[in-house]
N, C-alpha and C positions, 0 to 999 in steps of 0.2 A: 414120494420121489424115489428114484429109482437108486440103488447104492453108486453105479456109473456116476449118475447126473449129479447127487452130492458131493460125488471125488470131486468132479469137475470144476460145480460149485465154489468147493472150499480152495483149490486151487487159484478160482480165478478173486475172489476177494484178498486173499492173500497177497494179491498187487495192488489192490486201492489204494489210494494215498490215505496218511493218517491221520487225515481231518474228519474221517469216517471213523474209524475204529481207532482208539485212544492206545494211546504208547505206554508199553509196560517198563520198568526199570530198567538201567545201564548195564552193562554187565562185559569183563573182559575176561580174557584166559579163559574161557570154556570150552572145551569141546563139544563142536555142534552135537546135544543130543539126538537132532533128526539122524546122524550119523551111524546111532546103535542101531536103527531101523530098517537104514536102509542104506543103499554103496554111496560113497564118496569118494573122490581124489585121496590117495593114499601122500604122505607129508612128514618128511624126517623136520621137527625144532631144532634148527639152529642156534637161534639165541631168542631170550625173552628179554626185550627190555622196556622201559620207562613209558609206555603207552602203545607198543609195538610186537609181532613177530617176528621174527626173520625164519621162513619155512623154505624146505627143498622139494619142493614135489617131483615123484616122478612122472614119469609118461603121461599123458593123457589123451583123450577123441573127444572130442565137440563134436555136436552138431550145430549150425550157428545159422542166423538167417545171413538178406543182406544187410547193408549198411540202412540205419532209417535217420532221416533229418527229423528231428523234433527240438522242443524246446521242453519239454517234458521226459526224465526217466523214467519216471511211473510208467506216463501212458505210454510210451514206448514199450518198457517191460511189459505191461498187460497185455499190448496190443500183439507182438512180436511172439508172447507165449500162447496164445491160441494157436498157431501155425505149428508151433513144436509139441505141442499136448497132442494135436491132428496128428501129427507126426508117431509120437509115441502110440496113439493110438491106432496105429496100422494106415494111418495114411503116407503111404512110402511106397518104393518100384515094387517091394517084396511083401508087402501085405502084412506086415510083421510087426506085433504087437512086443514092446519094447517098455522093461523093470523100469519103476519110477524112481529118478537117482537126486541128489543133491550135489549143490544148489542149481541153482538158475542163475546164471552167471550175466551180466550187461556191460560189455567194453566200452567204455566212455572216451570220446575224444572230444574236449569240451569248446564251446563257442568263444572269443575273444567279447562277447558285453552278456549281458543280462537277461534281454530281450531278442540275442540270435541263436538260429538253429546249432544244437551240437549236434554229431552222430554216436549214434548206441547200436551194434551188435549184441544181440540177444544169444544165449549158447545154452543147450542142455548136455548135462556129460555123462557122455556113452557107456554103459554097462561094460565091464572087461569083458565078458561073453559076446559082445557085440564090435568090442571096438576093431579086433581084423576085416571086418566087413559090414561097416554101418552101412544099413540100405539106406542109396542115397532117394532125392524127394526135389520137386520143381521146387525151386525160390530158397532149398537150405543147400548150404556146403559143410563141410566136414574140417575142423580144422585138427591136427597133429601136433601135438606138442611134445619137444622132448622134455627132458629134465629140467627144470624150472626154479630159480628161484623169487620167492615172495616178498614182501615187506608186509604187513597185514595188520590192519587196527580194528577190531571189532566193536559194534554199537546194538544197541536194543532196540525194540520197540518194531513198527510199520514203517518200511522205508519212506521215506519223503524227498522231495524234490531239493529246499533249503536245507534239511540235513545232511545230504548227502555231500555238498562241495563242504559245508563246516569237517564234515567227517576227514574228506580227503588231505584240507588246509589241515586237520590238526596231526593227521600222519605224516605229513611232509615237515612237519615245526619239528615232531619226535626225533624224525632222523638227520635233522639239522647237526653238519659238522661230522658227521658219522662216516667210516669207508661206505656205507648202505646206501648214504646219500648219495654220493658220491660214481656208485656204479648203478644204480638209477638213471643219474643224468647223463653218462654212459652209452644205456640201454636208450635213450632217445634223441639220436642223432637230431632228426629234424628238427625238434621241437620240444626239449627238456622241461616244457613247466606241463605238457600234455600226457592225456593218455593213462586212467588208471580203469577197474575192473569193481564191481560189486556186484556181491556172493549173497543170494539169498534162501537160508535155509528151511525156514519152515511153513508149517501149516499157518491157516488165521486162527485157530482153534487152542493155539499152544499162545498162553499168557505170559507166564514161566518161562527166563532162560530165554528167551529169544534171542537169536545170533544172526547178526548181518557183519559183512568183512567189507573194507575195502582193502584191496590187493595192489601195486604197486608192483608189475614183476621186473627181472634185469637178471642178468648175464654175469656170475662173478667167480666162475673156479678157481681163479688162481688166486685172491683175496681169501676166499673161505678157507680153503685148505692152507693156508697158511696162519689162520687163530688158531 
């Protein structure tokens, strides 16, 4: 097998659910080591607290698909990064083969029961050498973010489909009564119990250390700079 078709490979197992490949230990406060490897979202700590980040990211470019109905994150992630792997890999207006970066990000806006569709945007983020001018590509958009800040609770293991809302539910318990909570619910006019983000960093290959976030962003300069 060709060393291509292996990246490829390993990339795409790296979204199966975890009933496939078994879940390694918990793990919080790490710095994604896929990070030493390769670029990520740059991120001032705020504060550390009781189960939680609070991070400032600056700037950043997505490339992002559309919106996909599913009832599955998984398969949505899986499905959704084939398009953006094409993508990275010179299927774009400019034929432009594009550095492999972390995470792969899925905007979640979740279903009111169990059994209905939510939607998930898939996003990979743009190399700084890229981000003035991401060649755009049929079916992705480009999303621009300014200054940012996070709410962030990190978990182990192979993401999963029931892990992932447990994950969400217990960052929102953390920032229970908090100003964090509080300009969260803020940041979500329409719909304050909706809408959070998971960040997945690495290989299937990495046992060790394995880092997935859920994010949580909102809007709070004049709060911050006031602690």
């Amino acid at each position: 097998m060709s060393a291509f078709h292996l990246f490829k490979l390993s990339l795409l197992l790296s979204l199966l659910p975890n009933s496939i490949i078994p879940n390694s230990q918990k793990s919080t406060g790490l710095f994604p080591p896929t990070c030493s490897r390769i670029e990520c979202p740059t991120y001032d700590l705020i504060q550390a607290g009781n189960g939680y980040e609070i991070r400032r990211y600056n700037s950043t470019v997505w490339i992002s698909t559309s919106p996909i109905q599913d009832i599955s994150l998984v398969d949505a992630t899986r499905d959704s990064f084939l398009q953006l792997f094409d993508y990275i890999q010179g299927k774009n207006e400019y034929q432009e083969h594009i550095e492999m970066t972390a995470p792969v990000i899925t905007q979640v806006s979740p279903s009111d029961g169990p059994f209905c569709e939510s939607s998930f945007v898939v996003s990979f983020y743009v190399p700084k050498k890229n981000q003035a001018n991401p060649p755009p590509a049929k079916g992705l958009h480009v999303q621009k973010w300014g200054p940012a800040y996070a709410a962030v609770r990190q978990f182990s293991g192979f993401v999963s489909d029931s892990e992932v809302g447990e994950e969400a539910a217990a960052l929102e318990a953390s920032l229970a009564g908090s100003i964090w909570s509080a300009a969260i619910e803020k940041s979500r006019p329409d719909d304050p119990t909706s809408t959070y983000t998971v960040a997945q960093y690495n290989s299937p290959f990495e046992y060790e250390e394995r880092v997935n976030e859920i994010w949580m962003m909102f809007d709070m300069e004049d709060e911050v700079g006031a602690l």
